[in-house]
N, C-alpha and C positions, 0 to 999 in steps of 0.2 A: 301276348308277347310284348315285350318293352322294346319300343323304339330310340333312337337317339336324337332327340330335336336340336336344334340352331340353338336354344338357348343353354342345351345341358352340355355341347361344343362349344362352347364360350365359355362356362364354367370352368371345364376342364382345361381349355386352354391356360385359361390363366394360371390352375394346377401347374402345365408344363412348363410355362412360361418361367415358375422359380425352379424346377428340378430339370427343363432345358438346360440351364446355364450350367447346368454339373455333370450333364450327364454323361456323353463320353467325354467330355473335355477333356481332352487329351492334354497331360501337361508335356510339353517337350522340354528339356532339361539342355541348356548349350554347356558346354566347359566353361569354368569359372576361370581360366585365363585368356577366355575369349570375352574383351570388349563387346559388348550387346553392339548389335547393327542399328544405326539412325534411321528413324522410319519420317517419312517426308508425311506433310500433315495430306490428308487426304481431298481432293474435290469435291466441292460441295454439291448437292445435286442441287438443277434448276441451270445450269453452266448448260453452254451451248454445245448441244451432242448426248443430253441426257434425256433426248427426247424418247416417250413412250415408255419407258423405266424408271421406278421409283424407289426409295428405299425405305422399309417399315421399322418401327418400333419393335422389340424381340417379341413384343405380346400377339399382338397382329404378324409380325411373320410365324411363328410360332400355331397360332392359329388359322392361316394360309397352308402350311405345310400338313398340316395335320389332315383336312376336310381334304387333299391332294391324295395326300397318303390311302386314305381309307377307301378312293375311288379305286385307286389301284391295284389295292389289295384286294378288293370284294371282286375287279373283273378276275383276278390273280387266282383268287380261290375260287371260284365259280367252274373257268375253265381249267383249272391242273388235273391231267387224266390221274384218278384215282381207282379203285375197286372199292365200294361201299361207302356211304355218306360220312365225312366228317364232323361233322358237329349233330348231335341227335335235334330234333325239333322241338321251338320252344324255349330254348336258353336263351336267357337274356344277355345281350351284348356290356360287358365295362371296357371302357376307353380312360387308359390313367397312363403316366408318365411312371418310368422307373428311375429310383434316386438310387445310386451306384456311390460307392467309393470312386472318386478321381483318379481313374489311371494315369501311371507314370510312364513315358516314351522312356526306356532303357536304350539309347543307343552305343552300338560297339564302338567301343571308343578305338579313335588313330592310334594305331599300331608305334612304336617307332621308326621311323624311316631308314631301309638299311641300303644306306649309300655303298656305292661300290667307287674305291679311289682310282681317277684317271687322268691325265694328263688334259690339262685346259688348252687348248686354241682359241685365238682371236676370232670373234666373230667376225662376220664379212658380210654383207648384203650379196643373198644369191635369190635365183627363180626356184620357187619350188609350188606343191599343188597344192589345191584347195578342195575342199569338201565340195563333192559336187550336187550343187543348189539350186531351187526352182526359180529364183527370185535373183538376180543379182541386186549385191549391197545387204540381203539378209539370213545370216549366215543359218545353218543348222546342228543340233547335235550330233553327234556321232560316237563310233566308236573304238575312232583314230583319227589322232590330230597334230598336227605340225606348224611348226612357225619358221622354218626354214632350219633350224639350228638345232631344236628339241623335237623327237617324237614321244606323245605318250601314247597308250593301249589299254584300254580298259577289255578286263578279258572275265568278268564278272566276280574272281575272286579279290583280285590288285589291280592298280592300273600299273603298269612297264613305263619307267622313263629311259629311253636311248638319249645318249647323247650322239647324235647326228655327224660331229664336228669329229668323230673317229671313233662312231659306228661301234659304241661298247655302251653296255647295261648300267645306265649313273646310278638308278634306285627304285625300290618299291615303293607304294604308297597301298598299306594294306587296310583297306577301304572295301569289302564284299558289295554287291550288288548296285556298281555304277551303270547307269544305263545308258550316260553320253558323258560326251567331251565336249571343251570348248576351249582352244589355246589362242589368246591373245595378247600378243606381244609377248611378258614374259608372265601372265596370267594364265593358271588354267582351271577351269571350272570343271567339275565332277558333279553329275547329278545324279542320285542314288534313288530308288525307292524301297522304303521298308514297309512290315506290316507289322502292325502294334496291337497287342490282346489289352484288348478291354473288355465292355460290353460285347464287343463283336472285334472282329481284327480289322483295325483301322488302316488305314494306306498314309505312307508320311513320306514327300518329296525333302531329300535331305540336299541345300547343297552346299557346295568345299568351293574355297576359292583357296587357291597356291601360289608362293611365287615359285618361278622356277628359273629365277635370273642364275642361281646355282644348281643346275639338274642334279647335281649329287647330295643336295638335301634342298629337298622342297621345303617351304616353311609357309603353316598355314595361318592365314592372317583375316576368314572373315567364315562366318558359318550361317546359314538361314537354312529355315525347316517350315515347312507347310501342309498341312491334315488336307491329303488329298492323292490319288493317283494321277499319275503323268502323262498326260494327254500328248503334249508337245512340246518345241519350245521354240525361239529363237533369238538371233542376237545380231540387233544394229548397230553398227559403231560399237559403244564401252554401253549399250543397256541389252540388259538380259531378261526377257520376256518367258515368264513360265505358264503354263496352264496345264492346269487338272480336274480334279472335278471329284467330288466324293456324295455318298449317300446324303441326302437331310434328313434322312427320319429310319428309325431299322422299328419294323413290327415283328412283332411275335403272339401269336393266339393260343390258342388253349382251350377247352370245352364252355368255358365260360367267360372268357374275356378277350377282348384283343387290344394289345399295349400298343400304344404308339408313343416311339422315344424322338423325338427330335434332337437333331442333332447340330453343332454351328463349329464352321472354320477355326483351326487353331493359326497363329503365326508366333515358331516361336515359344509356346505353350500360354499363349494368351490369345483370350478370345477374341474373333475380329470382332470390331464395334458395329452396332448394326446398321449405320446409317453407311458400313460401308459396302451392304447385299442390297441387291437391287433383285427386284421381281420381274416376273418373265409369267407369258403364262402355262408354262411346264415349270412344274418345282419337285421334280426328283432327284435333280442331284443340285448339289451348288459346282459354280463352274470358278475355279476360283484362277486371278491372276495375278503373277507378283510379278515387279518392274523390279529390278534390281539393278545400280549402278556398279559394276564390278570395279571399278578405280577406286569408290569412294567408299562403300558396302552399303549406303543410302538404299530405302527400298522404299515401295508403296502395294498397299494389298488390297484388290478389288474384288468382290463374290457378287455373280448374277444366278438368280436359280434358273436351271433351264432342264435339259438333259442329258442321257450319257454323250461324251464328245467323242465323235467320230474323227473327225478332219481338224487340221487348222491349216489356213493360208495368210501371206501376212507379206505386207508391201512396209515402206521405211514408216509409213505413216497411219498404215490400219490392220488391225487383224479383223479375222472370220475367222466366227468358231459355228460348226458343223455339227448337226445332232439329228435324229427322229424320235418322233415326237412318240414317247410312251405310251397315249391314251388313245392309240388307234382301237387297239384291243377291245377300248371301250362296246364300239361297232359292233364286233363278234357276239359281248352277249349280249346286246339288246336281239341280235339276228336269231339266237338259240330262245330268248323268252319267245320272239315273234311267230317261230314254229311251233312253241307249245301252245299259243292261241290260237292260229290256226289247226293242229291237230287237236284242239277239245282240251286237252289236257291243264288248261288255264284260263281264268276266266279275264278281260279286260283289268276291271279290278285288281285280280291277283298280279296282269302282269304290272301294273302303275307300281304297285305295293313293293315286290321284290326288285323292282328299276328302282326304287330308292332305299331298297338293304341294300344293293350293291354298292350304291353311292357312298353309305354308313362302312362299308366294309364286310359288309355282311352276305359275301358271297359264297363262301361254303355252306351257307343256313340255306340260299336257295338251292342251292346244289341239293343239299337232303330235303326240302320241300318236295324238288320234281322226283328226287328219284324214288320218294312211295306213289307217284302217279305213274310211273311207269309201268307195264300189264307184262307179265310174263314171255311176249313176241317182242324180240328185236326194234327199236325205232331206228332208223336210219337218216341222216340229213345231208343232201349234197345241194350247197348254195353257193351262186356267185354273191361276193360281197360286194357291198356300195360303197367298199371305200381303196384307195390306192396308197401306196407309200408318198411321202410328205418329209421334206427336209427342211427345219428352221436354221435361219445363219443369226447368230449377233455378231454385227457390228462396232467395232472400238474403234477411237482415235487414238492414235498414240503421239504423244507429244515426251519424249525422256521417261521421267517418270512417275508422267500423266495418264492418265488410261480412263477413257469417258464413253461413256455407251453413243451409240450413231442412232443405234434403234434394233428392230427385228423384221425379214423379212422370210418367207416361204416359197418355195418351189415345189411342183411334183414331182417325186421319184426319188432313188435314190441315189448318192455323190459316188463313185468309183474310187475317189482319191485324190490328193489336194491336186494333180495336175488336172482332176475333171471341172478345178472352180483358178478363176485367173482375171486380174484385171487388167484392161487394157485403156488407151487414150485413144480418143478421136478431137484431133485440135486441142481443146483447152478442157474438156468436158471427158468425166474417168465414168470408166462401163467396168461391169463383171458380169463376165459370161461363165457360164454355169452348163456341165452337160450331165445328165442324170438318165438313169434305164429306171422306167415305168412297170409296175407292175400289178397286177390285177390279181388277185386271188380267189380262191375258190375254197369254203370250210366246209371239212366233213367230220360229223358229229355220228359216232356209234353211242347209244345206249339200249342196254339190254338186261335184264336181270336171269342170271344163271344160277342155276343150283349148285350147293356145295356137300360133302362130304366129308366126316373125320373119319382117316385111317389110323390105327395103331399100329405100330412096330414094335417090335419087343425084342430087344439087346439084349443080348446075354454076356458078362463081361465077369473072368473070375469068378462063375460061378452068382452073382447079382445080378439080378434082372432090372434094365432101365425099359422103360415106354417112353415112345419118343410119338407124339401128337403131330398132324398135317393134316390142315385143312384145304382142300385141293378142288379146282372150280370141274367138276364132269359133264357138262353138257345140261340143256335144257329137261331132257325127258331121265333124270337119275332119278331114283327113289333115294330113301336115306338122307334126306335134308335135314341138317343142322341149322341151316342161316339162310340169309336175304340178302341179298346184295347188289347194286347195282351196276355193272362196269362203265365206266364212264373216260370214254374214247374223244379226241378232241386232234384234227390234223389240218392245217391250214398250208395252203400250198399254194405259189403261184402259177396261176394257169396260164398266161398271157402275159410278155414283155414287150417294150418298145425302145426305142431312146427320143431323148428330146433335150432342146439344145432354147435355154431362156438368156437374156439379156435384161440386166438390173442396172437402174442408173444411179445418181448421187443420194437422191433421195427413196431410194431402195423401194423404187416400184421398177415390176415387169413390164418394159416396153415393147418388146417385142417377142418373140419364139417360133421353132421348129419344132414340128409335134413330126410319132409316130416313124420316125427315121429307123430303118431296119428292126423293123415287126419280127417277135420270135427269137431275136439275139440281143444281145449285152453287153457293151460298152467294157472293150477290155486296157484299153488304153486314150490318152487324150495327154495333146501338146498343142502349146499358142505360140504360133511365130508370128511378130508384127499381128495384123489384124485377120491373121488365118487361123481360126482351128482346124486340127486336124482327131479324127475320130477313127480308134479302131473297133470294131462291133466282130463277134464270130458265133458261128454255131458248126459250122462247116467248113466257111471260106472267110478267108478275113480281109472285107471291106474296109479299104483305107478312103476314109472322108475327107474333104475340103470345104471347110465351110465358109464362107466371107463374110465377117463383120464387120467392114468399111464402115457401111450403113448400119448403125446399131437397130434401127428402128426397122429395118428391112434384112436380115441373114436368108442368107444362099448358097443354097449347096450348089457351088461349084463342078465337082466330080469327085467322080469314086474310081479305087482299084480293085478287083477281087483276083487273089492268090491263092494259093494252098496254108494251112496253117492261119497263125497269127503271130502278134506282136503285143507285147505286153509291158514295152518300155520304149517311148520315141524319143529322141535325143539330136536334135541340131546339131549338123558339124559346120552349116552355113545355113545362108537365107534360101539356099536352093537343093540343096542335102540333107537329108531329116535318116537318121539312122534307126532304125527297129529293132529289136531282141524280143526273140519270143520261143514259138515251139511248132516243130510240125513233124510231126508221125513220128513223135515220143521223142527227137533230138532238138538239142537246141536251136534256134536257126536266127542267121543275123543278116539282116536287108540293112542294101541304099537306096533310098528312094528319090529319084528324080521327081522333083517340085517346084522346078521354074514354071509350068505352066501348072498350074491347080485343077484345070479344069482339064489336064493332058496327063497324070502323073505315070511312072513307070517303076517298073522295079528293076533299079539297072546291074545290081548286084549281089550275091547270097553264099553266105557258107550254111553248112552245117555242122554240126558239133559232135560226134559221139552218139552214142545210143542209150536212148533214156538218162539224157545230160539234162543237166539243170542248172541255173545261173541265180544268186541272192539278188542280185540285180532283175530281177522278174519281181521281187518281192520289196526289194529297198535300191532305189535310184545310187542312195549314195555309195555304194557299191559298184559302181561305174568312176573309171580312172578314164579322162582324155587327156592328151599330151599334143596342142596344137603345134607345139615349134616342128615337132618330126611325125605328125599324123598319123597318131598308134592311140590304142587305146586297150585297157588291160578290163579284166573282168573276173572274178573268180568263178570256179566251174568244176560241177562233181558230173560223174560218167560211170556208168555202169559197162565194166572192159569184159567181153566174151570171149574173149582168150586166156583171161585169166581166174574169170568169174570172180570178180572183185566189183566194187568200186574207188575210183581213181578220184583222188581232190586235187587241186592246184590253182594256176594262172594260168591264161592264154593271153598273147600278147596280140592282136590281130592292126597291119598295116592299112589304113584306107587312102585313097587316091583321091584328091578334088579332082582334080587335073583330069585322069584319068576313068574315074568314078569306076574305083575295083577296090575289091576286099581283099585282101592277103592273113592266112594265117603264118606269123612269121616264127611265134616260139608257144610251146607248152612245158608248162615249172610245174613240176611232183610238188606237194607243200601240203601238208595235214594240215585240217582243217583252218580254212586260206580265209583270212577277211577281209585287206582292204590292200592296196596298192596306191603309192605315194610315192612321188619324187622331190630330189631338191638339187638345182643343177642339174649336171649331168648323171645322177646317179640315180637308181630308180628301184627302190625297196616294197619286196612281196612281205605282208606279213599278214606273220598266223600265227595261232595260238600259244605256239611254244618257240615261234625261233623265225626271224624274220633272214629272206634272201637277199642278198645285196649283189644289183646288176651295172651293167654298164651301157650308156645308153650314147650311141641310138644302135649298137654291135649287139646289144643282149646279150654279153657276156658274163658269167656268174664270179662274182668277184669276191665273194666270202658269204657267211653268214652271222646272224646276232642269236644265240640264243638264252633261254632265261625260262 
């Protein structure tokens, strides 16, 4: 059998290395009356903050990706439960690059804008809300936005511009699949994601900048596109921080070969340069970042390989980007050779030999090795494994439209969501506290080889007779064997959780941590006020946590509360008020929680909602309206009504008390499919999908509507 050595991987690389550069290269195509965007010349690596990340030559990354790639893919096909061996034994493995015609990014090009004519009013400085965000000073996208004067609506076909100033439909912008907004000043940014047929269907973050100083004709003035799916994004000031992340390499096998393509960031429809991808050491996907100055359309494009992105958090001056690490997998099939050595069925040897096909990629070949050692009786495996989930963060600085690596560091477990990672001050010296649910697993491996049978059927249609052939698996003891086969079963399951709660400082080591906090449940929510987390964990009863990170190098659990239910969204309405939204016994349910004393906390106050209610705010924060002037806060909310055996969609509007520390529900608004809630002034707008309500505030009185 021909193996793949180090030197015939070098070879080949350098193969990919010229039909790399072509291969999915995506060309993105902008409008030829759009001005190309000014790209800021890039940082060089070796600048302070580029510690422990490097960037290679296309040949050497190229050849990085690839030797990644094949590890992957051999645990990949090793463990995919299949019925019968994939690759017969003995085919030699080729590894070669496929050279492709350059596809072209076709995108739908901007509709005409169909202004609707309305009478103009003076603008005027009024109060109106803002996207509600984890971070203040850094905004997020969404999918309603206002600047006091304009709302837009991105409703995935158009986005809806109102004009605010008399509450009528100025124009569409017929733009399909916007995923956020961003209005600034009289800027509004669209970010779209499309998928592109190539090689394989690529992912393309497209974004639109507008003015909209005339909402009855937006005029679009700057466009960028990036080979990548949409992680996140955010927005300091006038710069626009994107992140995504897409494959580097797409494989494909076959009886005798297995391709690996690599693949590299487009910006634009040109390829990034390579000195401007930095290595990591997970290279599954590129993570890519684009700084964009929305005033100026100036941008700068940074790619780290790392992997798929989970999270992103991000303060005026640094992002985290959040990921687990691919190669856990790894662990499982060395566990599955370890029990064919121990059961006989492998000899040391053998297993050294198929640990390095897997590494080549060559994991369905062992797969068909073991499964002719397997004996006609059932094998069965149930093992705890040695290894637990693992979350790597990169670190960035962000200076404009600077963006420089800090470094990487790791935690055990996995993130809940970007309120479970946050950083905080003590004195002059910045911490990030991190809380993660632990989990341990247990693999159970069936293989068995069963016998099979071919039935005939015989259709009779019009007087012709068809046979129709099934090969059907009948149990071990069947006569009439046609075939061999192996079933091959693979189920990895967590047995055992915990949480745990780490402390990271400037130089991104762990100083301190809490292990083991609520054994058996999982971390269903986490909020930082000043130097408190608080942590909701449930399986039954939902423990509200107070942790104290005064002392970074010493956290302390404070106290805990157990209730009925949980909480799945905590929300500050002061430093001694922490608001909850969650679920208990199928409705929705909303707590106050008394938090002057942490190590005393109460639960001073609770609605509930409906039956079998559900709120998008369980699922997406920004989905949560607070209105501090008159202490209400809205929230959309579906409810299944037993009196009419329906379900009900709308707004609730609920009053809470500091003062007093009471919840009131004061109104519920009927509204098909209800997205976000927005005020400006006095006036306080439900909208959704098709027609937005317009109230009066602080009466809640319905004062018309917009529809479109």
């Amino acid at each position: 059998m021909k193996s793949v050595n180090r030197r015939t991987l070098g070879v080949l690389s350098i193969v990919m290395f010229t039909a790399g550069l072509v291969l999915p290269l995506i060309l993105l195509t902008l409008y030829n009356q759009l001005e190309k965007p000014r790209e800021v010349p890039t940082t060089q690596p070796g600048l302070p903050g580029q510690q422990g990340l490097v960037s290679l030559s296309y040949k050497d990354l190229v050849d990085t990706i690839t030797k990644r790639a094949l590890v992957i893919h051999g645990v990949k096909a090793l463990l995919t439960p299949i019925i019968g061996a994939e690759l017969p034994v003995d085919v030699p493995l080729v590894i070669q690059s496929i050279s492709t015609e350059t596809g072209e990014l076709v995108i739908m090009p901007v509709s005409a804008v169909k202004p609707i004519p309305t009478s103009r009013v003076a603008p005027k400085t009024i109060e109106y809300s803002t996207t509600n965000v984890q971070v203040a000073g850094v905004d997020e996208h969404d999918i309603v936005k206002t600047n006091g004067r304009v709302i837009a609506i991105a409703r995935g076909e158009d986005v809806v511009i109102i004009d605010a100033t008399n509450n009528t439909v100025a124009s569409y912008i017929d733009i399909p699949g916007v995923r956020g907004l961003y209005l600034v000043n009289n800027t509004l940014v669209l970010i779209r994601e499309v998928s592109v047929a190539s090689t394989q269907l690529t992912p393309v973050i497209d974004i639109f900048l507008y003015d909209v100083s005339n909402p009855g004709e937006p005029r679009l003035v700057e466009r960028v596109n990036v080979t990548s799916s949409l992680a996140g994004s955010r927005l300091v000031n006038n710069y626009l921080y994107i992140v995504g992340f897409m494959n580097s390499y797409e494989i494909k096998s076959s009886e005798d070969r297995v391709v690996v393509s690599v693949q590299i960031p487009h910006v634009n429809g040109e390829s990034l340069p390579a000195e401007n991808i930095f290595l990591s050491e997970d290279c599954e996907t590129y993570i890519v970042i684009l700084a964009l100055d929305i005033s100026s359309g100036e941008y700068s494009v940074k790619s780290y390989l790392g992997g798929v992105v989970e999270w992103i958090y991000m303060v005026p001056d640094r992002l985290y980007i959040a990921w687990r690490s691919p190669l856990t997998m790894y662990a499982v099939s060395l566990k599955v050779l370890e029990y064919m050595v121990s059961q006989g069925y492998l000899t040391q040897e053998e297993f050294e030999e198929y640990e390095q096909m897997i590494i080549e990629g060559r994991g369905a070949e062992v797969r068909s090795r073991i499964s002719v050692k397997i004996q006609r009786h059932p094998e069965y495996l149930n093992l705890s494994l040695g290894y637990i989930d693992e979350t790597t963060f990169l670190v960035l600085d962000i200076r404009g439209l600077e963006v420089s690596s800090r470094g990487l560091f790791k935690v055990p477990g996995e993130v809940l969501d970007q309120f479970a990672m946050e950083e905080y001050c003590v004195g002059e010296s910045r911490f990030m506290v991190i809380a993660t649910t632990l989990s341990k697993y247990r693999l159970y491996l069936w293989m068995w080889r069963p016998y099979m049978t071919t039935i005939h059927i015989m259709i009779i249609k019009g007087g012709e007779e068809e046979r129709l052939t099934l090969t059907t698996i009948i149990g071990e003891d069947s006569e009439n064997i046609t075939g061999e086969h192996v079933l091959w079963l693979v189920n990895i399951i967590p047995e055992d959780t915990s949480n745990n709660v780490y402390i990271v400082d400037e130089n991104l080591n762990i100083v301190a941590e809490l292990v083991n906090l609520a054994q058996g449940e999982r971390i269903f929510a986490a909020r930082l006020i000043k130097n408190i987390l608080y942590l909701v964990t449930f399986r039954a009863v939902d423990p509200l946590f107070a942790i104290d990170l005064s002392n970074p190098y010493q956290p302390r659990v404070l106290g805990y509360l157990k209730i009925p239910g949980f909480s799945e969204y905590l929300h500050p309405l002061s430093e001694n008020i922490l608001l909850g939204i969650g679920l208990e016994d199928w409705s929705l349910k909303i707590s106050l929680f008394d938090v002057t004393d942490p190590a005393n906390m109460s639960e001073v106050a609770k609605l509930k909602i409906g039956v079998f209610s559900d709120s998008e705010v369980l699922r997406d924060h920004k989905a949560f309206t607070v209105d501090p002037r008159y202490e209400y806060f809205v929230i959309p909310v579906t409810a299944f009504t037993t009196t009419e055996d329906k379900v009900a969609e709308g707004f609730i509007v609920v009053k809470y008390s500091l003062e007093d520390n009471t919840l009131t529900l004061l109104k519920i608004i009927d509204l098909e499919k209800p997205l976000r809630a927005l005020y400006t002034g006095n006036t306080l707008y439900l909208v959704g999908y098709s027609k937005t309500l317009i109230l009066e505030i602080p009466e809640f009185t319905l004062r018309g509507e917009i529809t479109y």
